[in-house]
C-alpha positions as CSV (number, residue, x, y, z in Angstrom):
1,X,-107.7,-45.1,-35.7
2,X,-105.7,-43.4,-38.8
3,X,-102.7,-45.4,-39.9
4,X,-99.2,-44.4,-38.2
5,X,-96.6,-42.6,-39.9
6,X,-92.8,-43.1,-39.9
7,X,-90.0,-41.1,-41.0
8,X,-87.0,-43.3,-42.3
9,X,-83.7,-41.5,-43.2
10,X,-81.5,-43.1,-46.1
11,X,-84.2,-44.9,-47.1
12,X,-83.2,-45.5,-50.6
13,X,-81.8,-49.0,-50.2
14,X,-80.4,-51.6,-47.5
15,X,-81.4,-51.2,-44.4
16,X,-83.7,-48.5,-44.9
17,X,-85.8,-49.9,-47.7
18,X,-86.3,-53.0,-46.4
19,X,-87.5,-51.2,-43.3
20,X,-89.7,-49.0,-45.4
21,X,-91.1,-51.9,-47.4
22,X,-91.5,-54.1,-44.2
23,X,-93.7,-50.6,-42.7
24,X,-95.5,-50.5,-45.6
25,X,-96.9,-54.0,-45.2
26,X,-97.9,-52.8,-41.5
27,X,-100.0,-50.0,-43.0
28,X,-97.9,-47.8,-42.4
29,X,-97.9,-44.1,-44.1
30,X,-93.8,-43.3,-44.9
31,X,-92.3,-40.5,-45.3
32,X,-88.5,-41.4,-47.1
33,X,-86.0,-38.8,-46.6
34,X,-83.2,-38.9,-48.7
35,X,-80.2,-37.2,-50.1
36,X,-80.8,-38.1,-53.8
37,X,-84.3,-37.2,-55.3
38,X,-83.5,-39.5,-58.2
39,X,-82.3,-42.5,-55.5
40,X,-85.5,-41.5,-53.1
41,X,-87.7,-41.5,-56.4
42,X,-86.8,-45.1,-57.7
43,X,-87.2,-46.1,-53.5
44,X,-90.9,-45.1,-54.0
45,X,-91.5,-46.5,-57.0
46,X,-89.9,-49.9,-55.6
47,X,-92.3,-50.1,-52.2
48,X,-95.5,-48.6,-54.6
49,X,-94.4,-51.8,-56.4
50,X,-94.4,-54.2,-53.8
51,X,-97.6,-52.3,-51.4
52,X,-99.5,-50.5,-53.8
53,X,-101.9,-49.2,-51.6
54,X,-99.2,-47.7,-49.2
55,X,-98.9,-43.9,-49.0
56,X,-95.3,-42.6,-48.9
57,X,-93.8,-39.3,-49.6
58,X,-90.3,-38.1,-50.4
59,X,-88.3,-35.4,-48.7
60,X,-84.9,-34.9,-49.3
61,X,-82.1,-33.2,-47.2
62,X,-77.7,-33.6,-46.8
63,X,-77.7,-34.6,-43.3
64,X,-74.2,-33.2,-43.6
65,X,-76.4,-29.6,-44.4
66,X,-77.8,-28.4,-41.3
67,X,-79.5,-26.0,-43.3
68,X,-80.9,-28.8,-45.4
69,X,-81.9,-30.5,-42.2
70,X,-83.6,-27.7,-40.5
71,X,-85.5,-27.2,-43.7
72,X,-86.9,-30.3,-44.5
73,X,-88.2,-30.9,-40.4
74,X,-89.9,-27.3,-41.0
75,X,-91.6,-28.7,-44.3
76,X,-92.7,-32.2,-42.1
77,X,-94.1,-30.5,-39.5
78,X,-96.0,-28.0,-41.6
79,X,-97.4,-31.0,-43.4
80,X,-97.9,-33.5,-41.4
81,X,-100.5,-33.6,-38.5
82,X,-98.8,-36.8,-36.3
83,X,-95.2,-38.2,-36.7
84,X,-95.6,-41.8,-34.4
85,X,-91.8,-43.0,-35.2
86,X,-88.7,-41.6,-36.2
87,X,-85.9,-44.0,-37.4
88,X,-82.8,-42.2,-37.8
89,X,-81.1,-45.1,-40.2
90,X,-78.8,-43.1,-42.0
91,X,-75.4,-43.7,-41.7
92,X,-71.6,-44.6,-43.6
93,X,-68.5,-45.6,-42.6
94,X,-66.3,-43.6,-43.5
95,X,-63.2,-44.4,-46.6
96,X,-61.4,-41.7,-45.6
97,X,-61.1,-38.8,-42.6
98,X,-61.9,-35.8,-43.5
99,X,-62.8,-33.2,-41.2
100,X,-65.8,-30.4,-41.8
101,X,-64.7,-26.5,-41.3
102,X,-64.8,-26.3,-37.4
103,X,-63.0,-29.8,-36.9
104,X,-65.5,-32.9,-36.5
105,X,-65.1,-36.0,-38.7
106,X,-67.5,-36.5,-41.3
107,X,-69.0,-39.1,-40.8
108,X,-69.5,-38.4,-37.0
109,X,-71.5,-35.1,-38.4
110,X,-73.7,-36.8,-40.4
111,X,-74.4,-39.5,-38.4
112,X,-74.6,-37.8,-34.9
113,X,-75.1,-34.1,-35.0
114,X,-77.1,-33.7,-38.5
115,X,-80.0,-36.4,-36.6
116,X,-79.7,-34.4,-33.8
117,X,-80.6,-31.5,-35.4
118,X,-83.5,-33.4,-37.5
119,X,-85.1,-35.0,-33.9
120,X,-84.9,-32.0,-32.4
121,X,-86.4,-30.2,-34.9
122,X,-89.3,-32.5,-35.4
123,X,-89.7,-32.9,-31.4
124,X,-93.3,-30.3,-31.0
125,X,-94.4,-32.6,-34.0
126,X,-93.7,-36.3,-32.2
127,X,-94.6,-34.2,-28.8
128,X,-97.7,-33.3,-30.0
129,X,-98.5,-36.9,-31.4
130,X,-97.8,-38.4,-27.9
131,X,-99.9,-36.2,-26.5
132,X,-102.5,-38.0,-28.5
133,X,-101.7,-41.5,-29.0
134,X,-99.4,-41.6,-25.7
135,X,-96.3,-43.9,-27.9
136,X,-94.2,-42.3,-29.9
137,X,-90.8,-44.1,-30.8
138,X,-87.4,-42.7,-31.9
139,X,-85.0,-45.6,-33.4
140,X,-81.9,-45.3,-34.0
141,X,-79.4,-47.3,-36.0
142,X,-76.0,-48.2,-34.0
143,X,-74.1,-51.3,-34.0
144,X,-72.0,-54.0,-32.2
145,X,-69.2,-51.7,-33.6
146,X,-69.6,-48.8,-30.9
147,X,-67.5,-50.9,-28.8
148,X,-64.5,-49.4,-31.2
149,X,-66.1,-45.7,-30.0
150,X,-64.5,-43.7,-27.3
151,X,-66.5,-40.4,-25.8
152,X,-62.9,-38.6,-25.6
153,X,-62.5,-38.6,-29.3
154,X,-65.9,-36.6,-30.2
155,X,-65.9,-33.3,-31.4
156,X,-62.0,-33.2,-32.1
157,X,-60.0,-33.3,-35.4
158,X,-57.4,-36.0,-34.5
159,X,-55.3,-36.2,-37.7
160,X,-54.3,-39.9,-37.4
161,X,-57.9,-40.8,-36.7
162,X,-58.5,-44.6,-38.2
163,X,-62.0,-45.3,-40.1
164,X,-62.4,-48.0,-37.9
165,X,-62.4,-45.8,-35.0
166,X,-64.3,-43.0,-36.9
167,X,-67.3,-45.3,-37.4
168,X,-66.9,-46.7,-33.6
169,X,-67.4,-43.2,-32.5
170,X,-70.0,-42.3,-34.4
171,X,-72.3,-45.8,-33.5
172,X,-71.1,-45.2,-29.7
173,X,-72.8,-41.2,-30.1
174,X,-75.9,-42.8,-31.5
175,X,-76.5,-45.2,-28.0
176,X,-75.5,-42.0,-26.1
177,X,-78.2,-40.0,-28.2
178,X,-80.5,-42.6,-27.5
179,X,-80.0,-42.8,-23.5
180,X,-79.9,-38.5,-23.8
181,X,-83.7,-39.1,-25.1
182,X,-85.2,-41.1,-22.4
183,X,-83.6,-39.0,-20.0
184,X,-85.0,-35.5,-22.3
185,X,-88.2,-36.9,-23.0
186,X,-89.0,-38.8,-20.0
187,X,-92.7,-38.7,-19.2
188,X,-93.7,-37.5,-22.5
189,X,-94.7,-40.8,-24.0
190,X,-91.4,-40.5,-26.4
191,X,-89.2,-43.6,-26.3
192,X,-85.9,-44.4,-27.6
193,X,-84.1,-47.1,-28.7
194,X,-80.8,-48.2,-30.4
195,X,-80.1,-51.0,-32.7
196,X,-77.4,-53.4,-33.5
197,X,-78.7,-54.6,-37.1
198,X,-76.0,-57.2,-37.4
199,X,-73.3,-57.7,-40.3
200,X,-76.0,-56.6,-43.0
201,X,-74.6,-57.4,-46.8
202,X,-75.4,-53.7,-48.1
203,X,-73.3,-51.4,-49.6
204,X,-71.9,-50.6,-46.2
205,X,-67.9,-50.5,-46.6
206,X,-68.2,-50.8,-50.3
207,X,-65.8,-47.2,-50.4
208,X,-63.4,-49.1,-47.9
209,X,-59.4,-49.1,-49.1
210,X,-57.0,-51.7,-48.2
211,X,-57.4,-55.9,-46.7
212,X,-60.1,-54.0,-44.8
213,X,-62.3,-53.4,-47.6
214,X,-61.3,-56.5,-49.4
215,X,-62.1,-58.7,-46.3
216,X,-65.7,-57.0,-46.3
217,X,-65.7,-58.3,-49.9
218,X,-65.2,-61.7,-49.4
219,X,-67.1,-61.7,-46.4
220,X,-70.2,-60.3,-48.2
221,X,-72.1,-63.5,-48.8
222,X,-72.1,-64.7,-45.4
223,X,-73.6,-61.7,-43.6
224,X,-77.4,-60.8,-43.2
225,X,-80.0,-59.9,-46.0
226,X,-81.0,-56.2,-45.7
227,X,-84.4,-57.8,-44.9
228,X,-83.1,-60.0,-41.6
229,X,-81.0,-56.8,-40.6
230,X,-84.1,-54.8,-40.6
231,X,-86.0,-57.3,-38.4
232,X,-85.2,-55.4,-34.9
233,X,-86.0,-52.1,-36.3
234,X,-89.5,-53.2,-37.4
235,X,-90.0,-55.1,-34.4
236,X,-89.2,-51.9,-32.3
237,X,-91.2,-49.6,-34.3
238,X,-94.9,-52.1,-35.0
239,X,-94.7,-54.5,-31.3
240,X,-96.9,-53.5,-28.8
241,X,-94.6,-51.7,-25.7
242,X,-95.5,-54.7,-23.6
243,X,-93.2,-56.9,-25.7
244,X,-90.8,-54.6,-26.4
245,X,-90.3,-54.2,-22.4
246,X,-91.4,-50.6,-20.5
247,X,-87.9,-50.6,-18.4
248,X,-85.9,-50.8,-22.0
249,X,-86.8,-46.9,-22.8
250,X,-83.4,-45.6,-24.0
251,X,-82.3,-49.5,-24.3
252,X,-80.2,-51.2,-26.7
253,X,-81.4,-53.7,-28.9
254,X,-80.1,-56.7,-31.4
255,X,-82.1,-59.7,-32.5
256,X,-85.2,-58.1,-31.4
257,X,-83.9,-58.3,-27.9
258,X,-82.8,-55.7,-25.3
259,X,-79.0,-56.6,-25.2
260,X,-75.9,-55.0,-22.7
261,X,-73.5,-52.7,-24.6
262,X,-70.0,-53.3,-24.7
263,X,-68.2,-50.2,-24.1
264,X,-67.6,-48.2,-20.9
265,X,-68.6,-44.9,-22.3
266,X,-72.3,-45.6,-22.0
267,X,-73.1,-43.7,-19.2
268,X,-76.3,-41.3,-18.0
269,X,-73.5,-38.6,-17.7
270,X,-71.8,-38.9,-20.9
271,X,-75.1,-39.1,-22.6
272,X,-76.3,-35.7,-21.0
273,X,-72.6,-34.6,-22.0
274,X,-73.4,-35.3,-25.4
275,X,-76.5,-33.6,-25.2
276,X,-75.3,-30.5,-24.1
277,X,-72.2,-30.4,-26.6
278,X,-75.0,-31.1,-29.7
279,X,-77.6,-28.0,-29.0
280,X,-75.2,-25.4,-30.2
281,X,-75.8,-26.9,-33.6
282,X,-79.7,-26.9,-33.8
């Protein structure tokens, strides 16, 4: 049986390198996707480094371009024969709200809507592979944070919108993708899953103002390696489905466990709300 591939987005340190480099060691073939060539180069070089018989591949796309998005998926599935799992790890919070032309926060657009447009994009791909191997996974990267998120605020420019409440949103529309997946792709031999990676020490917050972003600071040593954080993504993506659970498609997961979410908005409907709202920008 050929080696599985993966797809990791900001792959070029924390979370997603550690992922990459723990894949890697699982045999593995990675494909890195990244904003910065130079950033997604040195990532390469690092994981050659550490696996030097792993085969990986650099792609890079602004998951804040759609255009950039819609490209690079093209360029995959013109290469690629078989996509197995999809971790859509990219993410920021945000130092400050700024709104794109048509109104949505930032960070919500690169977070939410520009992996949307990626998935979707590279569905025929990770369809045809589950045609053929029967498992295909799509991860993506939340948090304990979406409890912050309301449903009400997507979409809208709201000009006294916190960061706080920016990120909330944005890790509450990534549990709400993943539950719109299972119900999408249900049948297909597609699963989804979210994950809360704990408090990683990355540079996550690094760009945060105020006793916010000083707190983070001083809280810095005390919170997870990259490589413990990355545990319950690698678990989801390499475990056999019997011990990741078959009822847990479109699940949420910490500690390498299915876990309950924490916020009200988690619903079948608001997940196919969200769907619906996201197509216009594929």
């Amino acid at each position: 049986m050929k080696d599985k591939t993966v797809l990791i987005t900001g792959a070029n340190s924390g979370l997603g390198l550690a992922t990459a480099k723990a894949l890697a060691k699982k045999s593995f073939d990675l494909i890195l996707l990244c904003r910065s060539e130079k950033k997604g180069q040195d990532a390469m070089a690092d994981i050659q480094r550490d696996t030097p018989t792993v085969k990986v591949n650099l792609v890079t796309a602004d998951l804040a371009d759609l255009d950039s998005v819609r490209d690079v998926a093209r360029k995959i599935s013109q290469q690629y024969s078989r996509l197995d799992v999809l971790i859509n790890n990219a993410g920021y919070t945000p130092a400050t709200i700024e709104f794109t032309p048509d109104g949505i926060e930032k960070s919500f657009y690169a977070s939410h809507v520009g992996h949307f447009v990626l998935t979707w994009h590279l569905l025929d791909l990770l369809k045809k592979t589950a045609a053929e191997t029967g498992d295909v996974r799509i991860i993506n990267l939340s948090s304990a944070a979406h409890f912050m998120g309301k449903k009400a605020r997507f979409f809208r420019h709201i000009d006294n919108l916190s960061t706080w409440s920016a990120y909330g949103d944005d890790k509450l529309a990534n549990i709400l993708f993943t539950k719109g997946l299972a119900r999408q792709l249900d049948g297909t031999g597609i699963r989804s899953y979210s994950v809360h990676p704990g408090a990683v020490s990355t540079n996550f917050g690094s760009d945060t103002p105020g006793f916010v972003g000083q707190l983070l600071k001083v809280a810095s040593p005390l919170m997870r390696s990259p490589e413990k954080g990355a545990k319950t993504s690698i678990f989801l993506a390499a475990s056999p489905l019997k011990s990741i659970g078959d009822g847990n498609n479109g699940g949420y997961f910490a500690d390498s466990q299915s876990k309950a979410v924490s916020n009200r908005d988690v619903t079948d409907e608001n997940a196919d709300w969200l769907w619906e709202k996201s197509l216009p920008f594929v």
